[in-house]
N, C-alpha and C positions, 0 to 999 in steps of 0.2 A: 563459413558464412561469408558471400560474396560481398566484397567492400568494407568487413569491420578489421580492427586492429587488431594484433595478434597480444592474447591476454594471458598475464601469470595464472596458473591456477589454483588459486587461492580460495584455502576452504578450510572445513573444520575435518578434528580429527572424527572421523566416525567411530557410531559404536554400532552394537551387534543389530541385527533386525529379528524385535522380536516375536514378531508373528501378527496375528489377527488380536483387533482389542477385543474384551469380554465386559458384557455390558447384563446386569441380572434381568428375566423377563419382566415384562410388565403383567403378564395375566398367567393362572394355571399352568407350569409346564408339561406337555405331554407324555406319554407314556417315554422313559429313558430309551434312549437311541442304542444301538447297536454297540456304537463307542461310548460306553458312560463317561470314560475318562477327559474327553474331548471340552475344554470352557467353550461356555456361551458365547457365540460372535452376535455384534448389535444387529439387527434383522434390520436395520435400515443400511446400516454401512453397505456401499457399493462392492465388487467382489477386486479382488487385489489388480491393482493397477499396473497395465505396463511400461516399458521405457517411453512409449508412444505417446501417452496422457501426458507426460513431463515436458515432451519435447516441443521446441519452438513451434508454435504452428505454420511461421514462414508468410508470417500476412505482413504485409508492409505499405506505409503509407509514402505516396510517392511525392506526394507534397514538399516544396522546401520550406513549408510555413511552421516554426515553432510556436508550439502556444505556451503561454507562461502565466498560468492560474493567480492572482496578485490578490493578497487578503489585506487589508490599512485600517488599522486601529489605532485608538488613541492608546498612548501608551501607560497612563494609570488607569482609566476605565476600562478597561479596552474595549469601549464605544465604536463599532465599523463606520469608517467614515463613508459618506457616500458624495456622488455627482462629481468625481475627476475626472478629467478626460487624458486622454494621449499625450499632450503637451505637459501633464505635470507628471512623469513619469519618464528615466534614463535607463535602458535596460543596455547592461554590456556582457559583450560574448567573447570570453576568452580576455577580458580586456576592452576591449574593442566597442565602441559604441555604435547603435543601432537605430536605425528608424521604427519608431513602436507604431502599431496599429492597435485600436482599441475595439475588439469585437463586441459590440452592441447587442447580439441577439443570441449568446453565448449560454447566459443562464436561466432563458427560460428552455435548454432543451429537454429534454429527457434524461433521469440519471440511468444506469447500470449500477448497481451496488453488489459487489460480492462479500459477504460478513463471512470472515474468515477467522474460526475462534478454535481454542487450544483448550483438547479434552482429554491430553496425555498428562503423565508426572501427576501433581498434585493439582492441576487445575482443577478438578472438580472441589477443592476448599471455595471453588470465586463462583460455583454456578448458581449459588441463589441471587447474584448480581447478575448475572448475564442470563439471566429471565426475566431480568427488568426492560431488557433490551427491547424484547416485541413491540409495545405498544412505544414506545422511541421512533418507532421503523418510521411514520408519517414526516419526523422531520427532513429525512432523507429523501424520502416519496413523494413530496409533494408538488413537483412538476406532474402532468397527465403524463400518461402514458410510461412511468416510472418503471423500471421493476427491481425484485432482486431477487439474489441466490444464496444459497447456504453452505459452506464448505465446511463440517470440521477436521481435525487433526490429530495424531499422536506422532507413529514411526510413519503412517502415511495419514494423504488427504482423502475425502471421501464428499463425492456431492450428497449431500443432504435433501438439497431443495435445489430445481432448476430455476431459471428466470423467469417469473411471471410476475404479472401485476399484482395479483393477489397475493399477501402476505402472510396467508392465515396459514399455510403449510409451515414457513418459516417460524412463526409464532410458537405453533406447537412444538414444531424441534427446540427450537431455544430453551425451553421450560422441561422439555422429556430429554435432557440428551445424557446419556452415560457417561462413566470414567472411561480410559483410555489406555493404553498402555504404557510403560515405562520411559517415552521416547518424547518430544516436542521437536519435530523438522517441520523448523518455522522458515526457512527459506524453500523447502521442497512445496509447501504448499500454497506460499507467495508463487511459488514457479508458477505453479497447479491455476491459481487463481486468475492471472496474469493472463494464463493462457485460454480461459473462459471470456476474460474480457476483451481482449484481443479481436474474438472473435464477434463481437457487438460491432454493430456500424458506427461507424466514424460521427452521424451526426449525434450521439448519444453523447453524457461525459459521463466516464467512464471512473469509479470510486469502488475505491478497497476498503475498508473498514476491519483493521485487523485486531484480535484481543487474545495477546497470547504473552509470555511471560517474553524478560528480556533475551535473556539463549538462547541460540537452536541448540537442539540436540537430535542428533542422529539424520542430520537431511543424507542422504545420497545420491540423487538425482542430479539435483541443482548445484553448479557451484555458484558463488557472490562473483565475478563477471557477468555471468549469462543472470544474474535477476540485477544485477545495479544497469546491464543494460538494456533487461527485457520491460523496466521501469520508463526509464525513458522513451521506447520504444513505442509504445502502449499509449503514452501522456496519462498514466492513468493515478488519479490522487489519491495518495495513500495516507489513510488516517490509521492511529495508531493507540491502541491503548491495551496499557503491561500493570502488570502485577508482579508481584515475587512473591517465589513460592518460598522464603525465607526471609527474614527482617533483614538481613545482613547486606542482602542485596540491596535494598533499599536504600540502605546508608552509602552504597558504594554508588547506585544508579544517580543519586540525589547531587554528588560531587560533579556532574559532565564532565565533558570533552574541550579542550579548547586547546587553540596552538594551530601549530600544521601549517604547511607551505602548498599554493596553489599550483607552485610547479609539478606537484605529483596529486593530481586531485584524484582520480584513478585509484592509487593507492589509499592514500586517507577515506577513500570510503571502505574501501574494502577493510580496513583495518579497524574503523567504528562499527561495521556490520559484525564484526564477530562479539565487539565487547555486549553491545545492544542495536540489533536488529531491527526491531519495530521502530527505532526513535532515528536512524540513521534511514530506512524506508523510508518514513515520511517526511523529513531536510530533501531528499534527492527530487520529489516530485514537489515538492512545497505544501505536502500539509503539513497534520500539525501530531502532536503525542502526545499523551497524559497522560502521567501515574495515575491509578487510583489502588486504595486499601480501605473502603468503605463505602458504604450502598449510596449515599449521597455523592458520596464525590466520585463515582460510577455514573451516578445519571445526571450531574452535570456538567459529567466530561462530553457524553453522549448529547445533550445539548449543543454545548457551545459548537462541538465538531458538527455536528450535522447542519447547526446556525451558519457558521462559516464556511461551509462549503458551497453555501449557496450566495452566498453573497461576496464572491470574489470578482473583480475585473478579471477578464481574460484579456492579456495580451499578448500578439499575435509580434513578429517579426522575419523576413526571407535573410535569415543568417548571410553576412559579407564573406564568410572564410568558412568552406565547405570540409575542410579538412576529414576523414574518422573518423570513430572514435568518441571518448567524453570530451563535454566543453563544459567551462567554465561559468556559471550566471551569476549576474548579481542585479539586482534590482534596487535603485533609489529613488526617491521623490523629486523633484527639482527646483520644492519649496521647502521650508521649514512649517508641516501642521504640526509637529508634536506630535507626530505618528511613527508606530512602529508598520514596518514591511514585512509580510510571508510570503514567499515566495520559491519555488523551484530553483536550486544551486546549482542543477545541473543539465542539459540533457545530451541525448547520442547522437552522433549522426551518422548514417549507416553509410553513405557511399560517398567519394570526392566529386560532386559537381562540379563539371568543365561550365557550365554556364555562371557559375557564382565568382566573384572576382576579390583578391586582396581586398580587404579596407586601407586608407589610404589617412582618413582623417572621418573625425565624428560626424555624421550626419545632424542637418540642422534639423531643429524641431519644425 
């Protein structure tokens, strides 16, 4: 890949692939087939995918404009604050601080939403929650001209649902979708997804909405380089919500992640992508993740996330240091509201621009 940095490849141990998932009929089965011994493949599943569906689609935006999605709550209510401008916000890359631009006409675009949900392992214990999801879709939707798609999951992904306005395809799958097989490749179908959205025009914004347990198991396709930087790549916000398929996880997910030195941020991702994937996706683009283990606290995680996506500042910056590779974000205030910041920690930059020059000293406001 021309202009990116040459990356460990870092991945999970796989395991077997175990075929097509088997999903029981919905109506009368017909007269037995030829092969009786043969399970039932889900009649909506797509037919097995090649190395091709995985693969970068190779769209790239030429732009040296970063966007940086910024959510500001108050920190006990978490009340979204609203009416800040450019001036009250210090974005630094690499360190380095930036001139911020505040795109104005950002959140009335059009979303892209891929709902990307996990029908392998034991997920089907969580689908009479993620039937609640359909009539949720409008918070998402509610720009014109919205749309969304439906991916789900086991050892592989499968479009469900393509992109339309209409949501009433998606609806149905949600409420009709089968078990799955043994396997949850949560990063293979982040690929999958990533690369769906990709290919949405640039004036779109571009939302993942992923609900799948904290592990992957069995990706092969994808390794954690090519999605932490097909993430960045994309700009595309990834929302995040996990269940365990065991209590124990819980108690260990419940502990976090803290520590880590930003001289190897590269690394420390890739290192939190293996422990929990969905929650380590959405720190990289700056959304957000929430546990749930309960039909309430499923749909008002599905709330606030979809509340929050829509009501973030977008801000924009033409990076000082072209270098690569991942960079470093951080996002501050420049007052004291009593506000907490969400914000994207990272993103890529695919080529070294000769036009872009050292930073030298902060840019004034």
């Amino acid at each position: 890949m021309a202009g990116c940095l040459s990356l460990p490849a870092t991945g999970f141990a796989q395991e077997p692939f175990p075929g097509e998932p088997a999903q029981p009929p919905t109506s009368l089965p017909p007269p037995p087939p030829v092969q009786p011994s043969a399970p039932p493949v889900n009649a909506a599943a797509k037919p097995m995918l090649s190395d091709k569906d995985y693969q970068d689609p190779v769209i790239r935006v030429t732009s040296t404009v970063v966007l940086v999605p910024t959510l500001v709550e108050k920190k006990h209510s978490g009340e979204v604050i609203y009416g800040l401008q450019a001036k009250d916000f210090a974005v630094f890359d690499n360190g380095v601080r930036q001139q911020v631009h505040l795109e104005e006409d950002m959140d009335t675009q059009p979303v892209s939403l891929v709902i990307c949900v996990e029908r392998g392992r034991d997920s089907s214990l969580e689908f009479d929650k993620v039937a609640r999801l359909g009539p949720l879709l409008d918070y998402f939707l509610g720009s014109p001209q919205s749309q969304a798609a439906l991916v789900t999951f086991d050892s592989r992904p499968s479009l469900m649902s393509d992109f339309s306005e209409d949501s009433t395809r998606v609806r149905r799958q949600l409420v009709s979708m089968g078990p799955g097989d043994g396997s949850a490749a949560i990063l293979d179908a982040v690929g999958y997804s990533l690369n769906l959205l990709a290919r949405q025009p640039d004036t779109r914004r571009r939302v993942l909405l992923l609900i799948s347990e904290t592990r992957d198991h069995g990706s092969r396709h994808i390794t954690i380089p090519e999605v932490v930087q097909r993430v960045g790549e994309t700009n595309t916000l990834v929302l995040s919500l996990a269940f365990s398929p065991a209590a124990s996880h819980l108690r260990e997910w419940g502990k976090g992640n803290g520590g880590g030195s930003l001289l190897e941020p590269f690394l420390m991702a890739a290192n939190a992508m293996k422990k929990n994937a969905p929650k380590t996706l959405a720190q990289l683009s700056g959304g957000e993740y929430a546990f749930f283990n309960k039909d309430k606290a499923f749909e008002k995680a599905v709330h606030d996330e979809a509340s929050h996506a829509g009501n973030r500042y977008v801000l924009s910056f033409h990076p000082t240091d072209g270098t690569p590779g991942m960079h470093v974000l951080e996002v501050q205030l420049t007052a004291d509201y009593g506000a907490r910041v969400v914000a994207r920690d990272s993103y890529w930059s695919l080529t070294n621009n000769p036009a872009v020059g050292s930073a030298t000293s902060p840019p004034g406001q």
